[in-house]
C-alpha positions in Angstrom: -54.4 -9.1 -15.4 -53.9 -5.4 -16.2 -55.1 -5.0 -19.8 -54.5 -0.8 -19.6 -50.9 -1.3 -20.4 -50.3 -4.1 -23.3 -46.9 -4.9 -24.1 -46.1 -6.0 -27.6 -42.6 -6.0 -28.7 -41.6 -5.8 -32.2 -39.0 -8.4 -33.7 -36.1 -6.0 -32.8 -37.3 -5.1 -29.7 -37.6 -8.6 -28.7 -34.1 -9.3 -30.3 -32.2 -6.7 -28.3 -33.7 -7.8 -25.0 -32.6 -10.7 -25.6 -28.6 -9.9 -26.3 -29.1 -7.6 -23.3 -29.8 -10.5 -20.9 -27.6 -12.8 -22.9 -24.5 -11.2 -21.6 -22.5 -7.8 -20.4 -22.7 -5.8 -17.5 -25.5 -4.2 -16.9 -27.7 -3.1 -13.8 -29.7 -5.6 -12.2 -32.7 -3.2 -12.3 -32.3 -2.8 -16.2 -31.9 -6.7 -16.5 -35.0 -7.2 -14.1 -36.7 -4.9 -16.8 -35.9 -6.4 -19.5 -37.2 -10.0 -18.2 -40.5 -7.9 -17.5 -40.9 -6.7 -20.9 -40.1 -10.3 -22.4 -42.8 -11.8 -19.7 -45.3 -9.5 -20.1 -44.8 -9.6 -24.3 -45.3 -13.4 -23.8 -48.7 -12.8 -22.3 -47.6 -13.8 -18.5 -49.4 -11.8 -15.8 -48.2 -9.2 -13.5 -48.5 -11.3 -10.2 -46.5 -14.5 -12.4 -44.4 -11.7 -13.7 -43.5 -10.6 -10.2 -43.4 -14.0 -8.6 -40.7 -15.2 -11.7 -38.6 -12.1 -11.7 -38.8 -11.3 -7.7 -39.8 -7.8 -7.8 -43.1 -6.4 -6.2 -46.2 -5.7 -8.6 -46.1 -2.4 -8.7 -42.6 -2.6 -10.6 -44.1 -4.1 -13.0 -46.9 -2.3 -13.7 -44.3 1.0 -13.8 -42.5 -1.6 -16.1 -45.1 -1.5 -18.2 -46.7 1.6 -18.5 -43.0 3.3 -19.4 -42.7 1.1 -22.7 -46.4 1.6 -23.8 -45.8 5.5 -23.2 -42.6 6.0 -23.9 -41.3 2.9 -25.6 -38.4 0.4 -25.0 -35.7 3.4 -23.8 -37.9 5.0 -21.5 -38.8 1.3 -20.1 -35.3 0.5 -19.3 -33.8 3.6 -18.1 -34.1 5.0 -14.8 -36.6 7.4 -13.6 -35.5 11.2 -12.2 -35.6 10.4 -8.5 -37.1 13.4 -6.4 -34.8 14.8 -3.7 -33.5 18.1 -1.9 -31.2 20.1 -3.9 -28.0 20.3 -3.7 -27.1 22.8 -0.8 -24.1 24.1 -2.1 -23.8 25.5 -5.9 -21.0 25.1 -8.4 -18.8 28.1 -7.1 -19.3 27.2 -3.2 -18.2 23.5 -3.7 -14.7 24.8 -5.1 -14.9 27.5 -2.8 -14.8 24.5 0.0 -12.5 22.4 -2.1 -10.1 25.6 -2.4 -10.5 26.3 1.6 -9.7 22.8 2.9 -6.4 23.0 0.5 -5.2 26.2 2.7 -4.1 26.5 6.4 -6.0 25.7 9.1 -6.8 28.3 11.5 -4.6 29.2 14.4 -4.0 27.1 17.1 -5.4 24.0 15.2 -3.2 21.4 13.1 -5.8 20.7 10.4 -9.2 21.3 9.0 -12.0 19.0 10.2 -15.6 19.3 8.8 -17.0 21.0 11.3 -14.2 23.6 11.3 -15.1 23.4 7.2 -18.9 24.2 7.8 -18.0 27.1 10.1 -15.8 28.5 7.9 -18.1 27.6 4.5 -21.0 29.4 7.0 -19.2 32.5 7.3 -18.0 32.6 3.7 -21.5 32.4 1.8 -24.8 33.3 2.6 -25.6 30.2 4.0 -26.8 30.2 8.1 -25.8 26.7 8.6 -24.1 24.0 6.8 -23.8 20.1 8.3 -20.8 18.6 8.4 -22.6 15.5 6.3 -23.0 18.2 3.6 -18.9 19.1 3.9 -18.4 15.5 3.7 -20.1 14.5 0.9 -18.3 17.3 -1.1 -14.9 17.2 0.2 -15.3 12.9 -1.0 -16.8 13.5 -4.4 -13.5 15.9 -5.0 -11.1 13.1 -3.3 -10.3 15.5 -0.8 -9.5 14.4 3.0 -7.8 17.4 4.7 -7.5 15.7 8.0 -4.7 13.4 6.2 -1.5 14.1 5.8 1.4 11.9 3.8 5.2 12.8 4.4 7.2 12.0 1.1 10.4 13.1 -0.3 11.5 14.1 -3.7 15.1 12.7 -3.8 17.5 14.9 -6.0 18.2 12.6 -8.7 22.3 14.2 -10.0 25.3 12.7 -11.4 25.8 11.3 -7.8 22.5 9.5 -7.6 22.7 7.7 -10.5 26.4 6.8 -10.0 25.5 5.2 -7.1 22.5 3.7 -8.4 24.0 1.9 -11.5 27.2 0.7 -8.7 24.8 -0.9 -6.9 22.5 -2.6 -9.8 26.1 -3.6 -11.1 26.7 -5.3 -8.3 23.3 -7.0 -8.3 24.0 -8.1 -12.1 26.9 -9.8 -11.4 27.2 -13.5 -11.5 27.9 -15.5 -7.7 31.6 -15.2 -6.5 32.5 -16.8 -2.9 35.7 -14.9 -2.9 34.0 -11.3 -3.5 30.4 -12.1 -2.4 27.9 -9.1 -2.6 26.2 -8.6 1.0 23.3 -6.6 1.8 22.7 -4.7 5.4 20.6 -2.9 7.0 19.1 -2.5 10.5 15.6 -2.2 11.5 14.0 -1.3 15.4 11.3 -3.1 16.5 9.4 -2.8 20.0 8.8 -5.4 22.7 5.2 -6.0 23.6 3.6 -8.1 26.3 0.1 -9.0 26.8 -1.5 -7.3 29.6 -4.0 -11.0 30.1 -3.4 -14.2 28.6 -5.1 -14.5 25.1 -7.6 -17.2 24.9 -6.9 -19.6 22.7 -8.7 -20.5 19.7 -11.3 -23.2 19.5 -14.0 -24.5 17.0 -16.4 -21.4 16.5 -14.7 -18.7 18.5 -11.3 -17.0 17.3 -8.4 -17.0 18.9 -9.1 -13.5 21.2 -6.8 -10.9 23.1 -7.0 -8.3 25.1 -6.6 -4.7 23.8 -4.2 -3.3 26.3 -0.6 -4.4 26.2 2.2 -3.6 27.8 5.6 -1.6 26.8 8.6 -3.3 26.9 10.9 -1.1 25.6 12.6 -1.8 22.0 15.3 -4.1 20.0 17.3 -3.4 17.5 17.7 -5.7 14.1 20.9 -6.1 12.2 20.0 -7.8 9.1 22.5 -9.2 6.3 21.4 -10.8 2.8 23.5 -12.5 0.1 22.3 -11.1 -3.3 23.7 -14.4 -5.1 22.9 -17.0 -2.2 19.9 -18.1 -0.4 21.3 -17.0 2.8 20.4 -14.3 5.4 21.1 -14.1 9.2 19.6 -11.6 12.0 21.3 -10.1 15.1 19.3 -8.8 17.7 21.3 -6.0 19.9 19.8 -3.8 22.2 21.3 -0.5 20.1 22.4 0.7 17.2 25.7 2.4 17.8 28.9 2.7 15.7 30.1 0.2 17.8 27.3 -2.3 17.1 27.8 -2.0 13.4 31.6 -2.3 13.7 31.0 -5.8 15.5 28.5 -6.5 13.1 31.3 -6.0 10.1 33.5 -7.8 12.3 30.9 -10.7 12.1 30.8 -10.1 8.5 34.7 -11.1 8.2 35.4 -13.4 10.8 32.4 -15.3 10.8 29.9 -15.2 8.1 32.7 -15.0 5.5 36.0 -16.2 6.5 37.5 -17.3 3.2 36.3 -14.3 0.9 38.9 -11.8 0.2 36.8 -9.0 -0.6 33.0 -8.6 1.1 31.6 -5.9 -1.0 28.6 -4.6 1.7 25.2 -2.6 0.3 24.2 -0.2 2.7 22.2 3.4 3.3 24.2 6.6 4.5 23.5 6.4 8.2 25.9 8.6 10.0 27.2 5.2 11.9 27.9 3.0 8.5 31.3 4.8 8.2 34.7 3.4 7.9 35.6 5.6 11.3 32.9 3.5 13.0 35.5 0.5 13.4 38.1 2.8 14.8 36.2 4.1 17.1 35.7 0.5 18.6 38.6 -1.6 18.0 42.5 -0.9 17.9 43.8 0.7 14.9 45.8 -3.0 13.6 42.1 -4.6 14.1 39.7 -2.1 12.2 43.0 -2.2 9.5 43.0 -5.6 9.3 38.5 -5.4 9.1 38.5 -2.6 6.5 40.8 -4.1 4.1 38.5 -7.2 3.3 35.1 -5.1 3.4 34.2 -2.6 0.3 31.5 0.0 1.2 28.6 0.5 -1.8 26.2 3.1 -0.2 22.3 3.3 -2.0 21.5 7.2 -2.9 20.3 9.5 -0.4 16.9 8.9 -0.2 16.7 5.4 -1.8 16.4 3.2 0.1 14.3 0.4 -2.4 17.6 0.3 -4.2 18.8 -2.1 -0.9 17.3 -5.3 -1.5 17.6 -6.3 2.0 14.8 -4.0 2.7 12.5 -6.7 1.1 13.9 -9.4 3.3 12.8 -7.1 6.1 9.4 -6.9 5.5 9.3 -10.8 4.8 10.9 -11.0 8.2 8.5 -8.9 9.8 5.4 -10.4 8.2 6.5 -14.2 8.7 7.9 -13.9 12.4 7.5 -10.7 13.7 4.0 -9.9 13.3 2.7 -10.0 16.8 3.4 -9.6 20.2 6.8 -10.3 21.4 7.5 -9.3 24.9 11.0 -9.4 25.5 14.2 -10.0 23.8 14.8 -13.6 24.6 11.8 -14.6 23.0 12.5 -12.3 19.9 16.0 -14.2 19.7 14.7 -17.4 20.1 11.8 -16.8 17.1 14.3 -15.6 15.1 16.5 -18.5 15.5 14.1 -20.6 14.7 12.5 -18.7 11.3 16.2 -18.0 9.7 17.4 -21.4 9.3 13.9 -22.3 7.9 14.2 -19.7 5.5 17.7 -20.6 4.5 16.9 -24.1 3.9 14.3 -23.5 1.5 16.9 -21.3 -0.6 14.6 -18.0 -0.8 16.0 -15.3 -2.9 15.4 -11.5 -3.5 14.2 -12.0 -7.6 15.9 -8.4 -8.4 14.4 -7.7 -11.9 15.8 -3.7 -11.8 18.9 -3.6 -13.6 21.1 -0.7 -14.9 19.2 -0.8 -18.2 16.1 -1.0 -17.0 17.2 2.4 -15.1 18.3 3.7 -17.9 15.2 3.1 -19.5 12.5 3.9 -17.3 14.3 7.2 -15.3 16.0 8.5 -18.6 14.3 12.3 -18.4 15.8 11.8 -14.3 18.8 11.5 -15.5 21.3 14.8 -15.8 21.8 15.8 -19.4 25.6 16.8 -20.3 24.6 18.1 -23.2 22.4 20.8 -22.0 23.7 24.2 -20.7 23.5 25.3 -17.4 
């Protein structure tokens, strides 16, 4: 046993050891410590010591010889670990924080490190620079210049929030199967085959595919949800023309709603979700006779998350859509068969946004009358 190095905790010592292991987050290498010091202060040896705690004996003798030295701090506290410095100073890392935040050069689309180092190289007095170094520095500042997010600020004016609060009005309202409250929305989504036949799946091995694929052009989704009613339905067309969505609002009227006087439809501002749309396919007696039992509530520009059919969409996609589907039969026929399974178990959109909550949340976004322009 190593006699050199006798630990001997006082009382307090011992007692804060003690409320250290007893609970908390800490690091295992502090904990591991702090079971040496108890050990060692109950007169165990360095090899038991080791052996109990699984560290190697050298630990423990470190352990040790940091308490008697420098007391119980210095024992659980980490060493200063030797390395290189750093290569770049204070003023060059925002000088490469500031240069990856500016154009890239000409005739490329975006910083990369090694375009970083070159240009870091030429900037300081530095003859070479590794692209490790850039990256290490470009992630302690949260900084990927290689990425790029689109994102829009929508203009939130008297017209946004008009349509806004029609549309959450709507929502609020209580189920009426004369004047039912239906959200639309369309959605494009390509036809893939597989290249080879997927293996199946059997005990140990995954099910496995191969990687290339093959294009089979795109369909097009026309998707309606009740707001009050556990009920949604999906048409599958090969476009998206004016005269798709006219036949789709025809669908709405003839067959989907027959007895409701007024349909009042939820719906974004694509140039084709116009009143004109039905004219342009039908005789002017039949898109008369459409438009006078449909009422058009269109979501702000730019707003899309105010459609609540938007949601059904991605439960759509992530329930029956997400693989490959190689041609439009077989997108029908999934379809067919997830809709009526998702109609029979009554799933609803639980809208919790309401006009107040708008109010609420988005009051500085709202115009103020009362301040001059």
């Amino acid at each position: 046993m190593n006699v050199r190095y006798r630990v001997e905790l006082s009382q307090a010592e011992r007692s804060e050891l003690e409320v250290l292991l007893s609970g908390g987050k800490h690091a295992v290498r502090k904990l591991k410590r702090a079971q040496i010091l108890l050990a060692a202060d109950a007169g165990a040896g360095d090899e038991e010591i080791a052996r109990a705690v699984g560290i190697g004996g050298s630990t423990v003798y470190r352990t040790k010889r940091r308490f008697v030295l420098g007391k119980l701090e210095a024992a659980l506290s980490e060493e200063p670990r030797p390395g290189a410095e750093r290569k770049l100073s204070g003023k060059q890392e925002a000088l490469l924080v500031a240069t990856a935040c500016t154009k890239p050069p000409s005739g490329r689309a975006r910083w990369t490190l090694e375009l970083l180092a070159g240009e870091m190289v030429k900037l300081t007095e530095h003859a070479d620079l590794s692209r490790e170094t850039v990256r290490r520095r470009l992630a302690e500042n949260d900084l990927k210049p290689w990425r790029r997010d689109m994102w829009c600020i929508p203009e939130v004016d008297g017209t946004y929030v008009a349509r806004m609060e029609d549309v959450l009005d709507l929502y609020a309202e209580t189920s009426d199967p004369k004047r039912p409250v239906v959200c639309f929305d369309e959605s494009s989504t390509q036809l893939i085959g597989e290249a080879r036949l997927p293996i199946p799946a059997k005990p140990g091995q995954l099910e496995r595919y191969d990687c290339e694929y093959r294009r089979n052009g795109t369909a097009n989704l026309f998707v309606f949800l009740d707001a009050h009613q556990p009920w949604r339905t999906v048409k599958v067309t090969d476009r998206r023309t004016a005269r798709d969505f006219a036949q789709c609002r025809r669908d709405l009227v003839d067959l989907h709603y027959p007895k409701a006087e007024l349909i009042r439809v939820v719906l974004d501002n694509l140039s084709t979700h116009s009143q004109g749309a039905l004219y342009e396919a039908f005789p002017a007696p039949e898109a008369h006779r459409i438009l006078r039992r449909l009422e058009f509530h269109y979501t702000p520009k730019h707003a899309s998350w105010l459609n609540m059919v938007e949601i059904e969409i991605g439960v759509l996609r992530s329930q029956c859509l997400d693989r490959r589907i190689a041609d439009r039969n077989t997108l029908e026929t999934e379809i067919d068969a997830w809709q009526p399974q998702r109609n029979a178990a009554r799933a609803r959109i639980n809208w919790m946004f309401t006009t107040q909550r708008a109010r609420t949340k988005l009051l500085r976004a709202y115009p103020d009358p009362d301040k001059e322009s």
